[in-house]
FIKOLLUM-713962 format. One record per residue (C-alpha): residue number from 1; residue in one letter; chain; x, y, z. Coordinates in steps of 0.05 Angstrom, whole numbers. Layout:
<sites>
   bake   marza   gudren        x        y        z
    NUM       A        A        X        Y        Z
...
</sites>
This chain:
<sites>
   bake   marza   gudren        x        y        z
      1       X        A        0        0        0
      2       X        A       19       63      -20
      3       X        A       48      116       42
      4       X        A       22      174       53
      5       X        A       93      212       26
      6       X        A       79      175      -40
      7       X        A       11      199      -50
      8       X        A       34      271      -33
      9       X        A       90      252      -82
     10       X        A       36      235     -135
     11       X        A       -8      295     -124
     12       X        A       38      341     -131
     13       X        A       52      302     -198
     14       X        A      -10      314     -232
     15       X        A       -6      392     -204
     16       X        A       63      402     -245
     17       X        A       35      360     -306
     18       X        A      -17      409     -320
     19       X        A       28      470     -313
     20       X        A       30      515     -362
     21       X        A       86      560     -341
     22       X        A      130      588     -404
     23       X        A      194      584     -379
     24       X        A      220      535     -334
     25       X        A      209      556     -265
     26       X        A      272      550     -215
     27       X        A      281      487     -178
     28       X        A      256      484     -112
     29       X        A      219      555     -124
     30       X        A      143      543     -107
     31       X        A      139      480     -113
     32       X        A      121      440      -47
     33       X        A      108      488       16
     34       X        A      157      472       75
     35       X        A      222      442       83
     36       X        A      209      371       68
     37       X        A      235      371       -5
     38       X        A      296      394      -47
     39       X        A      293      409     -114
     40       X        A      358      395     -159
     41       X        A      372      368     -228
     42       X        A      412      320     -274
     43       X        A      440      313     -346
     44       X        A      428      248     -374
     45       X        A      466      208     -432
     46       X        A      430      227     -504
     47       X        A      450      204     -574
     48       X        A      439      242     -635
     49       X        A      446      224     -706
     50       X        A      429      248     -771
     51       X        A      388      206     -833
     52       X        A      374      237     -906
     53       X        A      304      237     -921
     54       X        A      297      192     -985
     55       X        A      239      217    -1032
     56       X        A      175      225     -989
     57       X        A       94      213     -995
     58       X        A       69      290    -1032
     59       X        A       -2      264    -1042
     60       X        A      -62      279     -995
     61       X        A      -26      336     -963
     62       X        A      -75      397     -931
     63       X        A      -37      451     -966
     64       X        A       12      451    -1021
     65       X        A       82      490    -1046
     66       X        A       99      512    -1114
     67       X        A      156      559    -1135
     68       X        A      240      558    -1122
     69       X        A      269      565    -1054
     70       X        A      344      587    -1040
     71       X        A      362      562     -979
     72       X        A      422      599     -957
     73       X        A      449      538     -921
     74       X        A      430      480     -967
     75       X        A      419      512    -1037
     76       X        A      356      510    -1084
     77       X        A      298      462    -1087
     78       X        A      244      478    -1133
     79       X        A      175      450    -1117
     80       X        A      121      437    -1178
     81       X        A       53      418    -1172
     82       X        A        1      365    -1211
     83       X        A      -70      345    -1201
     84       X        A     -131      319    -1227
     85       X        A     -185      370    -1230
     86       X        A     -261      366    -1236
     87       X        A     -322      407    -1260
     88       X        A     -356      442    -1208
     89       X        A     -418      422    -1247
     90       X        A     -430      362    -1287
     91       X        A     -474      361    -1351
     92       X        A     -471      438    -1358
     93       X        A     -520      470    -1414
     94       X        A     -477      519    -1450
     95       X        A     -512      582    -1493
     96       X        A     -507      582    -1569
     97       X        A     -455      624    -1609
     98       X        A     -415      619    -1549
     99       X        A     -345      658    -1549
    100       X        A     -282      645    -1504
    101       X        A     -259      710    -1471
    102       X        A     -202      684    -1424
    103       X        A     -186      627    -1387
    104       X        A     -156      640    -1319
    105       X        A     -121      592    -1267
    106       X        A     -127      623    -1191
    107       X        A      -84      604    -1139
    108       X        A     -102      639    -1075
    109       X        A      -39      659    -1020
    110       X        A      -54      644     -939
    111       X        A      -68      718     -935
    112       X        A     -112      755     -868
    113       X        A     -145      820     -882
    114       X        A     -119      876     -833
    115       X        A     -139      941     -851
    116       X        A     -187      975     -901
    117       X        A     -193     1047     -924
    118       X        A     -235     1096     -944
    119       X        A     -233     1079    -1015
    120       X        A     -254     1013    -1002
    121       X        A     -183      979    -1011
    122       X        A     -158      922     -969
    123       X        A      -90      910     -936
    124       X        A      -70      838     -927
    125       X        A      -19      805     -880
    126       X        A       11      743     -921
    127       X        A       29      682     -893
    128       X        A       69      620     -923
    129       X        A      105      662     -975
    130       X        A      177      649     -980
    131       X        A      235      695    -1013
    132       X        A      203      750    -1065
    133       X        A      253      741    -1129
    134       X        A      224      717    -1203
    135       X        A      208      649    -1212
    136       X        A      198      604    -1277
    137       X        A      124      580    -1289
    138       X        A      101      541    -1342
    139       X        A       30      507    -1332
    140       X        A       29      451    -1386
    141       X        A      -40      393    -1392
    142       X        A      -22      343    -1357
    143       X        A      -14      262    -1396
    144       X        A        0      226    -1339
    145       X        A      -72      183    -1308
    146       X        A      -66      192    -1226
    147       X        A      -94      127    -1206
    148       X        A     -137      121    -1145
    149       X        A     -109       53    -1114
    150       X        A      -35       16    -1116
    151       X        A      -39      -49    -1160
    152       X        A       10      -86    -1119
    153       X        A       -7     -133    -1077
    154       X        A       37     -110    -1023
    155       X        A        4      -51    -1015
    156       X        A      -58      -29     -979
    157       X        A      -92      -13    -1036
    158       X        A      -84       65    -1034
    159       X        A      -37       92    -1088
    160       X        A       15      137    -1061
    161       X        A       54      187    -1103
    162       X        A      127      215    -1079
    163       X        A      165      265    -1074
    164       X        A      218      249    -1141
    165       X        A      151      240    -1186
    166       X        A      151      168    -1175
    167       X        A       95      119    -1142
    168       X        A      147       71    -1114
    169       X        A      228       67    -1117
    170       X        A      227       24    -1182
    171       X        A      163       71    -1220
    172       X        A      171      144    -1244
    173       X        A      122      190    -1276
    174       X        A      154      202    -1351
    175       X        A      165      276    -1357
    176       X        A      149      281    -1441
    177       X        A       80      250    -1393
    178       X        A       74      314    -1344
    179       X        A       79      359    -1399
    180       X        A       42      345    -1457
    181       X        A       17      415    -1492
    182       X        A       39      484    -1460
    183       X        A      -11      523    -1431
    184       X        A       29      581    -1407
    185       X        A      107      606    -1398
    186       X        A      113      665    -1355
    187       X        A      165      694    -1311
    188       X        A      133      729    -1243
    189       X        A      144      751    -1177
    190       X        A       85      741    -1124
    191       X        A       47      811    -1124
    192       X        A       14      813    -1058
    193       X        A      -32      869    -1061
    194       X        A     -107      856    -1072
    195       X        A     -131      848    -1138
    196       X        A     -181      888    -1174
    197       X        A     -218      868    -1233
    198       X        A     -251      919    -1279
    199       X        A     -301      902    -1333
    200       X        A     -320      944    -1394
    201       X        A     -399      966    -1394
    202       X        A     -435     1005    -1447
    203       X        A     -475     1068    -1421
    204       X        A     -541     1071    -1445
    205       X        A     -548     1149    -1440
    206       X        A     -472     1178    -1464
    207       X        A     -471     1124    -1510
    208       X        A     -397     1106    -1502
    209       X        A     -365     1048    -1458
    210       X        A     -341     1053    -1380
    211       X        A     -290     1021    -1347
    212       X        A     -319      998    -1276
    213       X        A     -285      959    -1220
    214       X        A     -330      900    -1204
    215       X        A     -294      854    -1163
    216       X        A     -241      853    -1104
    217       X        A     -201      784    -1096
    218       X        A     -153      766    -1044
    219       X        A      -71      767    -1067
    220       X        A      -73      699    -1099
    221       X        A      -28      675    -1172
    222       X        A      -60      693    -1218
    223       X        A      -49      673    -1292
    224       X        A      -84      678    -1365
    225       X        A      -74      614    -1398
    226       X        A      -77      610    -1471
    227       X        A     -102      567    -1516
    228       X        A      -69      529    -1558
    229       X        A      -94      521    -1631
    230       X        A     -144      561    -1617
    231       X        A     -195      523    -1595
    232       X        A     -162      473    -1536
    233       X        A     -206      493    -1484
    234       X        A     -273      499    -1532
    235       X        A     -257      425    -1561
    236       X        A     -237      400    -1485
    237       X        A     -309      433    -1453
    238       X        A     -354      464    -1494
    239       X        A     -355      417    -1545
    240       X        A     -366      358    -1497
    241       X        A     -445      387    -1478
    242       X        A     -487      337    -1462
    243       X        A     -434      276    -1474
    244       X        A     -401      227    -1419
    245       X        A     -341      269    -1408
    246       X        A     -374      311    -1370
    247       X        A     -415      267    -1336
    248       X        A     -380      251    -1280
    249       X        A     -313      261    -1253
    250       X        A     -288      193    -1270
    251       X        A     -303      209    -1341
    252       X        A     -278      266    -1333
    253       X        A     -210      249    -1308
    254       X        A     -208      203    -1366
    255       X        A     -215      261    -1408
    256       X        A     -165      315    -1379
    257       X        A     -122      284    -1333
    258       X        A     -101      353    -1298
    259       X        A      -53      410    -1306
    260       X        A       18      408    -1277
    261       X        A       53      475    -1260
    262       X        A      126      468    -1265
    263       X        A      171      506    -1232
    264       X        A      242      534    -1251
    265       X        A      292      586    -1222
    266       X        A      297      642    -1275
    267       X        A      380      628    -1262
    268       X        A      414      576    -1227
    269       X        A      426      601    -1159
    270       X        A      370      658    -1159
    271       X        A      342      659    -1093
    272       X        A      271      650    -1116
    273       X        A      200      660    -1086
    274       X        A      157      597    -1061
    275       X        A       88      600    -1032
    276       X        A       35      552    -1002
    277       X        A      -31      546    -1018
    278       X        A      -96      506    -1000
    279       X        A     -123      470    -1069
    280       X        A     -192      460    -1023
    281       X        A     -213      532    -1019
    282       X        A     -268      537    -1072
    283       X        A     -227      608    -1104
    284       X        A     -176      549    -1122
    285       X        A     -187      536    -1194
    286       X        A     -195      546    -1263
    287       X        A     -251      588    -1291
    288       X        A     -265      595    -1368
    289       X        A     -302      666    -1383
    290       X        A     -347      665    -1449
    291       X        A     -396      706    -1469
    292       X        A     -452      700    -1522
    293       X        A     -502      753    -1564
    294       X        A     -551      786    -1522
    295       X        A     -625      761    -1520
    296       X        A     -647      828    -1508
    297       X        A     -652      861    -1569
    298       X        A     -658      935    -1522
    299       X        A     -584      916    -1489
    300       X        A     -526      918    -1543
    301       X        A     -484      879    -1487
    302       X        A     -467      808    -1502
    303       X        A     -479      760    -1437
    304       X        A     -428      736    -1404
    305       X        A     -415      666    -1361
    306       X        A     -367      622    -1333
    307       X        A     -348      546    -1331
    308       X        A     -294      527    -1270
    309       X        A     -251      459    -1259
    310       X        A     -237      460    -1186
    311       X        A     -173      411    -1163
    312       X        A     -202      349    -1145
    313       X        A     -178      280    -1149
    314       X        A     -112      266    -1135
    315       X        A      -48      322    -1128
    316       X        A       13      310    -1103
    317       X        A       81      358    -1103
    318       X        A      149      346    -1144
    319       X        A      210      364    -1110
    320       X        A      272      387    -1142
    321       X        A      340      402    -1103
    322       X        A      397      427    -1124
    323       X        A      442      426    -1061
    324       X        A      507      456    -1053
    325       X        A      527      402    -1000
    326       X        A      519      333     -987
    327       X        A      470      305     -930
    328       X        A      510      264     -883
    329       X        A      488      185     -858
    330       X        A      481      182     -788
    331       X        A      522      143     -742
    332       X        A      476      105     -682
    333       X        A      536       79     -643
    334       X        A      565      146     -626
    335       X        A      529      201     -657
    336       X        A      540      260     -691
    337       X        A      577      332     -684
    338       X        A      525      361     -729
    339       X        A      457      352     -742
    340       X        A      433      373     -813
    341       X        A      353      385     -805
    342       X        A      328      405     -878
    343       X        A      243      410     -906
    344       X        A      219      374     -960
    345       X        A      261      325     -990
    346       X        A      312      331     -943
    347       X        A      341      306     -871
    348       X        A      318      299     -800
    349       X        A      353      274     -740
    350       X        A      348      209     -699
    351       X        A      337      223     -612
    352       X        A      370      165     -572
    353       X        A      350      179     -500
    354       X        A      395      137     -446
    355       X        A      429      112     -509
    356       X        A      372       54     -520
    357       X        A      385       -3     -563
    358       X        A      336      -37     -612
    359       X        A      283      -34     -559
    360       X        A      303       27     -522
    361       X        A      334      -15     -467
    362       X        A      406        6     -435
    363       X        A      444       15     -374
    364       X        A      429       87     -368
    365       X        A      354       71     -378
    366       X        A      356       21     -328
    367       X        A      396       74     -279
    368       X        A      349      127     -292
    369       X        A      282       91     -269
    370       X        A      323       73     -212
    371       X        A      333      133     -197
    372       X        A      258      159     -201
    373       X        A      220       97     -169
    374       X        A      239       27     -138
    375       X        A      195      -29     -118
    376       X        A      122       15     -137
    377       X        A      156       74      -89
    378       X        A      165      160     -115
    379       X        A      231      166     -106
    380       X        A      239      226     -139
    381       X        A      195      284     -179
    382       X        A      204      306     -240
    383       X        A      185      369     -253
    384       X        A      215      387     -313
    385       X        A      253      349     -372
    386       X        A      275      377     -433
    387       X        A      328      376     -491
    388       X        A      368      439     -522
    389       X        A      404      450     -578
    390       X        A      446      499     -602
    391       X        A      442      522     -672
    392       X        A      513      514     -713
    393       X        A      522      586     -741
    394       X        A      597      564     -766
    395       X        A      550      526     -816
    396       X        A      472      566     -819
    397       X        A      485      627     -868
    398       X        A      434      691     -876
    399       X        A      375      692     -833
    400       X        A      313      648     -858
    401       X        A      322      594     -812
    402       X        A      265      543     -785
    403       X        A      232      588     -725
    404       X        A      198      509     -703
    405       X        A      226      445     -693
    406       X        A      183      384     -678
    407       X        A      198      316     -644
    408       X        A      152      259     -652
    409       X        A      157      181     -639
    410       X        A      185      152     -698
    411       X        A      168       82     -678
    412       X        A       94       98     -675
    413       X        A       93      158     -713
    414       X        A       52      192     -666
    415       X        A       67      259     -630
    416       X        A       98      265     -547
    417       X        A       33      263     -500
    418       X        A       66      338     -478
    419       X        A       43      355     -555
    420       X        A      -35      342     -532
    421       X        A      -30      368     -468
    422       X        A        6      433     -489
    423       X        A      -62      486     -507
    424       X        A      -16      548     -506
    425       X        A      -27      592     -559
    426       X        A        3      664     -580
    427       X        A      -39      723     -580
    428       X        A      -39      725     -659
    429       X        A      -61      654     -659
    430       X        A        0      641     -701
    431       X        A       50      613     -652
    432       X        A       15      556     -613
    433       X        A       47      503     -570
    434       X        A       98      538     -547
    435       X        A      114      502     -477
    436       X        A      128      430     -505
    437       X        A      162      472     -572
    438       X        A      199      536     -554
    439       X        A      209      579     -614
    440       X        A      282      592     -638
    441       X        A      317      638     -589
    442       X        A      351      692     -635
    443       X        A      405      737     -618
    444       X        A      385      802     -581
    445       X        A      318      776     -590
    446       X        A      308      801     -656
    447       X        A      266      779     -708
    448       X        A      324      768     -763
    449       X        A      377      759     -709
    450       X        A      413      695     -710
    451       X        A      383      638     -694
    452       X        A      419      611     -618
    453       X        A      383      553     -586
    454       X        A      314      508     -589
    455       X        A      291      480     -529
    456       X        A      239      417     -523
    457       X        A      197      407     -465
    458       X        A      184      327     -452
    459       X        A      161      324     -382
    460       X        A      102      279     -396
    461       X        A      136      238     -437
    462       X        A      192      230     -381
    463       X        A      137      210     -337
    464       X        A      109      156     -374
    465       X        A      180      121     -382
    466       X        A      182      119     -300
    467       X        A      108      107     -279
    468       X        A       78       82     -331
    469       X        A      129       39     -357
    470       X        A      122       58     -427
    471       X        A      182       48     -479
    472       X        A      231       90     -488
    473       X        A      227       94     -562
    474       X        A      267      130     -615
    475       X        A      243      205     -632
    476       X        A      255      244     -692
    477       X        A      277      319     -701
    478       X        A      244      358     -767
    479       X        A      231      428     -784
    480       X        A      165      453     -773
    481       X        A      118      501     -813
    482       X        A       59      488     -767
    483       X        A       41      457     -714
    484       X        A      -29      440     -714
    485       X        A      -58      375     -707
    486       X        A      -68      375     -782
    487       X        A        2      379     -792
    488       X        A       30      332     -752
    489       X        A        2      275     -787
    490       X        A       52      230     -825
    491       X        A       58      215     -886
    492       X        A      110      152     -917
    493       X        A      179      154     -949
    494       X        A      202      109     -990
    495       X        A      236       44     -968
    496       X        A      302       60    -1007
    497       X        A      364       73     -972
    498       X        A      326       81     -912
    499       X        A      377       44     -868
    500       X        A      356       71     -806
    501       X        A      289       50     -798
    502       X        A      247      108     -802
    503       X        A      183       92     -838
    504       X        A      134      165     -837
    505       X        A      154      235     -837
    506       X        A      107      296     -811
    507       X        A       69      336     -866
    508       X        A      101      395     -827
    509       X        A      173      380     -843
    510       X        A      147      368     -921
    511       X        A      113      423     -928
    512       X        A      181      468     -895
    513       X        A      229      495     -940
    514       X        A      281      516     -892
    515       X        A      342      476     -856
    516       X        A      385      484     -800
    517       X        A      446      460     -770
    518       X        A      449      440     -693
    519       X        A      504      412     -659
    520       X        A      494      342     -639
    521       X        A      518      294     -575
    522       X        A      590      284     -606
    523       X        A      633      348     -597
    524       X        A      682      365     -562
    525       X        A      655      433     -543
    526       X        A      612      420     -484
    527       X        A      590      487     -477
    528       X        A      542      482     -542
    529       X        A      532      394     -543
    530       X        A      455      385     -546
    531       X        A      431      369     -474
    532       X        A      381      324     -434
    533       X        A      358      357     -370
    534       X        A      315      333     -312
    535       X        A      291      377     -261
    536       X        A      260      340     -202
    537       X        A      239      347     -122
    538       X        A      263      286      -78
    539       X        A      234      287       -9
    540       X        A      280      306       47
    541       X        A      312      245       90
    542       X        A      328      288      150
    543       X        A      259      318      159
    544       X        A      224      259      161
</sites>
């Protein structure tokens, strides 16, 4: 039976697991009233190692990337898109002597409104947008049939689609497939004002035509397409009335298998502009604008309509890098000096806490529960437990690095329980989880200072490995974007060259373009070597 000490012990447990503090408090500092306890704390042994992403799973993703990205640590990667696409209405009825004015594909940016004047005009704060130098575009019909389910009988019947354009490590997309007939080849640079569209309208009483603004849009891409020969889109729609191809969106897809939108550096080396958008968002699409002869005889103005192909179906992203240095294997027995954390198609880093083997058992493990509880009784408290790192600015150039990091079990591919139980959230809304994650601390604090240490708050997961005897697994290291539930879902990676083991990676880390360098377990410069802390309360022997 449990003594009374322990169940104080426990109590005071549960009151420092739901703690919400956002620094760590000082040991021993109002934590149990009197003089019966002693707060103090301990490093513990910690192996970290590095392992190259190998092409990972682009399809199904919430939100997506398209542009070039110069990472000033890692070099380029530029990220192109494909997808199916679907009518927004099936069997349309289409007026006669119908007349293509312009076909236009709309890409929205995150964007939040902020401030609107007098004149009517909206300022928007944009999110997600990364570097703002030209970038390549060309938009070409897309050859290539995104089927629904994987024909091997390995699989689980969903077809995945990766990061190199393949569906497995032996199966690539062709690229004379991906792009079939040019749509469009344009050079831009994001504009991220809001966009006004004007129409021309014919005034009845001067008798002459007026330019009016009738709509306000959100900064979004924006591009004409053309039409080649003349008639592509009128042969590929309007031409179909009333037949199976537009039908259904199995038809459909049979029909036009989608658009892909390449994406190219205007010069090697340029740093580039990359954005992210959200293909579910119903301004996401493609609208045809026709018109056709008025059936008022009083109203010289021809009518005017639209027909629009949202993305449907399946999408996926194709990654491109061009790095300037190579990603380094890991080494589990000993570790690394540096840890190369890189988005995308990229690398992440391999935890080892106690320096576990296969099944996260070890010496130091054993040592460490030991040290916490014997024979069902609280030894110890712990109070806090975390891991810091120290960025590597001898190897991080220029300013854009990663403001998150995540750490997840890589054995379950699940997040820490501190992930769940951490609600905080920034007064912006942006910034949330900020106890288990602590945002990068930058030099003097500044916004585009240099990037000094991350810090990761496992308590709760500490506290399972001593009283709930859970494993101590393996945990991976990525860059984060977000860090929403959303975006901690996994997605695979590909089984090739994937020595190490590691079977999902977070949609967060794929859908980052940054990198960093920390410094790892095995340096000789102790001041900076990552570190596992616990902070705990033992009761005190000599005022029992």
């Amino acid at each position: 039976m449990k003594t009374t000490k322990n169940i104080l012990l426990l109590s005071f447990l549960i009151i420092a697991a739901i703690s919400c503090e956002n620094d760590f408090a000082p040991v021993g500092s109002d934590i149990v009233g009197g003089d019966n306890f002693s707060g103090s704390s301990e490093s513990y042994a910690i192996t970290t190692y590095n392992q190259p992403l190998p092409p990972v799973q682009t399809n199904n993703l919430p939100s997506y990337l398209l542009g070039h990205f110069n990472d000033p640590t890692y070099g380029g990667t530029s990220v192109s898109f494909l997808s199916q696409m679907a009518p927004a209405q099936f069997d349309p009825e289409f007026p006669g002597n119908l007349r293509l004015d312009s076909v236009i594909l709309t890409l929205p940016y995150f964007s939040r409104a902020i401030s609107v004047d007098e004149l009517g005009n909206t300022t928007y704060e944009i999110d997600s947008i990364f570097g703002n130098s030209p970038i390549r575009l060309s938009v070409f019909q897309n050859n290539f049939f995104l089927r629904d389910f994987d024909p091997n009988p390995d699989s689980d019947g969903v077809q995945n689609y990766f990061s190199n354009a393949s569906t497995s490590s032996s199966n690539f997309i062709p690229q004379s497939q991906l792009e079939n007939l040019l749509l469009v080849d344009t050079t831009l640079t994001p504009n991220l004002d809001e966009i006004n569209l004007t129409e021309i309208r014919f005034n009845n009483q001067s008798f002459t035509q007026d330019t009016i603004l009738s709509q306000r849009l959100a900064p979004a891409l924006r591009l004409k397409l053309d039409n080649p020969g003349g008639s592509f889109w009128e042969d590929l729609i309007f031409e179909k009335q009333g037949e199976f191809e537009l039908s259904n969106a199995n038809n459909f897809n049979n029909h036009f298998r989608g658009l892909y939108i390449k994406a190219e550096p205007t010069i090697i080396n340029s740093d580039g502009s990359l954005f992210m958008f959200d293909i579910s968002l119903q301004a996401s699409n493609v609208t045809l604008f026709f018109s056709s002869p008025p059936t008022n005889i009083n109203d010289p103005e021809r009518e005017t309509g639209s027909f629009t192909l949202m993305f449907s179906g399946n999408s996926m992203n194709i990654f491109e890098n061009n790095f300037n240095l190579s990603l380094p294997q890991g080494n589990s027995d000993t570790g690394d000096e540096q840890l190369f954390l890189k988005g995308g198609e990229g690398s992440m880093a391999i935890i080892n806490l106690f320096n576990g083997d296969e099944n996260g058992n070890s010496p130091e493990f054993e040592t460490f529960k030991n040290d916490f509880i014997q024979n069902d009784t609280l030894k110890r408290v712990v109070n806090e437990a975390f891991i810091e790192f120290t960025v590597d600015q001898t190897q991080v150039n220029g300013n854009q690095e990663p403001n998150r990091i995540y750490v997840y079990d890589i054995e379950n591919n699940i997040p820490l329980v501190d992930f769940f139980l951490d609600q905080s959230t920034a007064t912006n809304g942006s910034q949330v989880r900020n106890n288990h994650l602590r945002p990068l601390v930058r030099e003097n604090n500044s916004t585009n200072g240099k990037g000094q240490t991350y810090r990761i708050r496992i308590t709760e997961h500490i506290n399972n490995l001593i009283l709930r005897d859970s494993t101590n697994v393996k945990l991976g290291l990525v860059v984060a974007s977000d860090l929403n539930t959303t975006s901690v879902l996994n997605r695979d990676i590909q089984a090739q060259n994937n020595a190490l083991n590691v079977s999902n990676v977070p949609i967060t880390s794929i859908l980052s373009p940054r990198g960093t360098v920390l410094i790892g377990n095995n340096t000789t410069d102790d001041a900076r070597r990552v570190r596992f802390r616990v902070f705990f309360t033992e009761p005190d022997e000599n005022n029992n």
